[in-house]
C-alpha positions as CSV (number, residue, x, y, z in Angstrom):
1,X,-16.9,4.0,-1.3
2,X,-18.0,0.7,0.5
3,X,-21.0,1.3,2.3
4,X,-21.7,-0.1,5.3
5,X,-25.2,0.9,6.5
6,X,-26.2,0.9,9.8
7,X,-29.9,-0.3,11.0
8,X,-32.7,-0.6,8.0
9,X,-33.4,3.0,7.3
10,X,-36.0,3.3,9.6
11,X,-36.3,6.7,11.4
12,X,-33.6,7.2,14.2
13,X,-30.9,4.9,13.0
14,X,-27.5,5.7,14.0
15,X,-24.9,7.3,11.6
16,X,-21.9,5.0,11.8
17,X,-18.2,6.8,11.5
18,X,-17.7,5.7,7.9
19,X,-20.9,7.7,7.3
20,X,-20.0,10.6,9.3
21,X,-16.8,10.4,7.4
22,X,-18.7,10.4,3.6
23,X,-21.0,12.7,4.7
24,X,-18.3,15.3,5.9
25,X,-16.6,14.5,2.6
26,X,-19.6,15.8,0.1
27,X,-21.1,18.1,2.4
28,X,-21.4,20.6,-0.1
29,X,-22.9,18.7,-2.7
30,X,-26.8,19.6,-3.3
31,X,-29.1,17.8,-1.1
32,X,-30.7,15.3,-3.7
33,X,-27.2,14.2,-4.9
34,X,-26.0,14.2,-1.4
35,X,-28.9,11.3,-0.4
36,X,-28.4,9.2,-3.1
37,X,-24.7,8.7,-1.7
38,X,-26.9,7.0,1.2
39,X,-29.6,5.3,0.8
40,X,-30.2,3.7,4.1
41,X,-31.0,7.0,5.1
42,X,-34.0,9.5,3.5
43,X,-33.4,12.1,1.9
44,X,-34.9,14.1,4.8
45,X,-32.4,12.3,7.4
46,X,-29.5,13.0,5.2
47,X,-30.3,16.5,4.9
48,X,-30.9,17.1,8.9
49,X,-28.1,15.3,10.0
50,X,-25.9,17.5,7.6
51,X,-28.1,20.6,9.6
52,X,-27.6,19.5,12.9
53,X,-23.4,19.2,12.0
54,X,-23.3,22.6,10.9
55,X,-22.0,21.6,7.7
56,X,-24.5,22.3,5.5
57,X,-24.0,25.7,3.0
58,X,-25.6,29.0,4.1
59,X,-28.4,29.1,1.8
60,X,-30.3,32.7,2.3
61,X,-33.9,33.1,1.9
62,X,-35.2,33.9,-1.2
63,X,-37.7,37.0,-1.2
64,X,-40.0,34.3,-3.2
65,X,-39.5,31.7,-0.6
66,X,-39.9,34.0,2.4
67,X,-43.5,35.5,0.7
68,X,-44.2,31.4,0.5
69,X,-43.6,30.8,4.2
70,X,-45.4,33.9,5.8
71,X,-48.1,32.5,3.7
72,X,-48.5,29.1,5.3
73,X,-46.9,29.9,8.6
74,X,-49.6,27.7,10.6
75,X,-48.8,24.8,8.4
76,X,-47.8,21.4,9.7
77,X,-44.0,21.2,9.4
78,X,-44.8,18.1,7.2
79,X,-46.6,20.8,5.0
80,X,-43.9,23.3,4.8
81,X,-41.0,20.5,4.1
82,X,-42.9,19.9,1.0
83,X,-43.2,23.1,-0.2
84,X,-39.2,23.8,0.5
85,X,-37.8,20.6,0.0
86,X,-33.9,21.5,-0.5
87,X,-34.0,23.1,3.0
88,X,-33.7,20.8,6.5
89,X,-36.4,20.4,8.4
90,X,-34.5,22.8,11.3
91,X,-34.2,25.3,9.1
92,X,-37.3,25.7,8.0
93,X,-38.7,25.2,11.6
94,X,-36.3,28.1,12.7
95,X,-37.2,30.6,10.2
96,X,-40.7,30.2,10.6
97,X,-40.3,30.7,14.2
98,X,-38.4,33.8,13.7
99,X,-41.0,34.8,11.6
100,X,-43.6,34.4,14.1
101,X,-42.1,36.3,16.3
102,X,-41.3,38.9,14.4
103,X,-44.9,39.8,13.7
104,X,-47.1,41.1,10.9
């Protein structure tokens, strides 16, 4: 692939349609080889743009990770995207939200 990157990889650049295009391609590839296929973008941006196109694989919950959440469910969304970082940002935001809700 030729790569063609749009902006400088600063935060908000626009995906061009080549992009789109690779990034539809290897949509199931894990994350970490996914970004290196791009990197204009993060890792972070790679992984919630594939989120945000609904092409990313279902990935359930682990019991493990879901003890690890309700544990630091008042964390900084920065915090938690460390301690899961295979899983988008919007993912992570939505199951903790549900989780909220959802009570002790």
């Amino acid at each position: 692939m030729s790569y063609l990157p749009q902006g400088d990889g600063g935060k908000g650049d626009i995906w061009s349609a080549e992009e789109l295009r690779c990034l539809e391609e290897h949509k199931y590839l894990p994350a970490e080889e996914l970004a290196r296929l791009f990197p204009y973008h993060s890792k972070k941006a790679v992984v919630n743009k594939r989120y945000k196109l609904q092409w990313a694989p279902v990935k359930h919950w682990s019991e493990p990770e879901l003890q690890r959440l309700k544990d630091h469910l008042d964390a900084p969304l920065e915090t938690l995207c460390r301690l899961f970082p295979d899983r988008p940002l919007e993912g992570i935001r939505i199951k903790r939200d549900r989780l909220r809700r959802s009570g002790p």
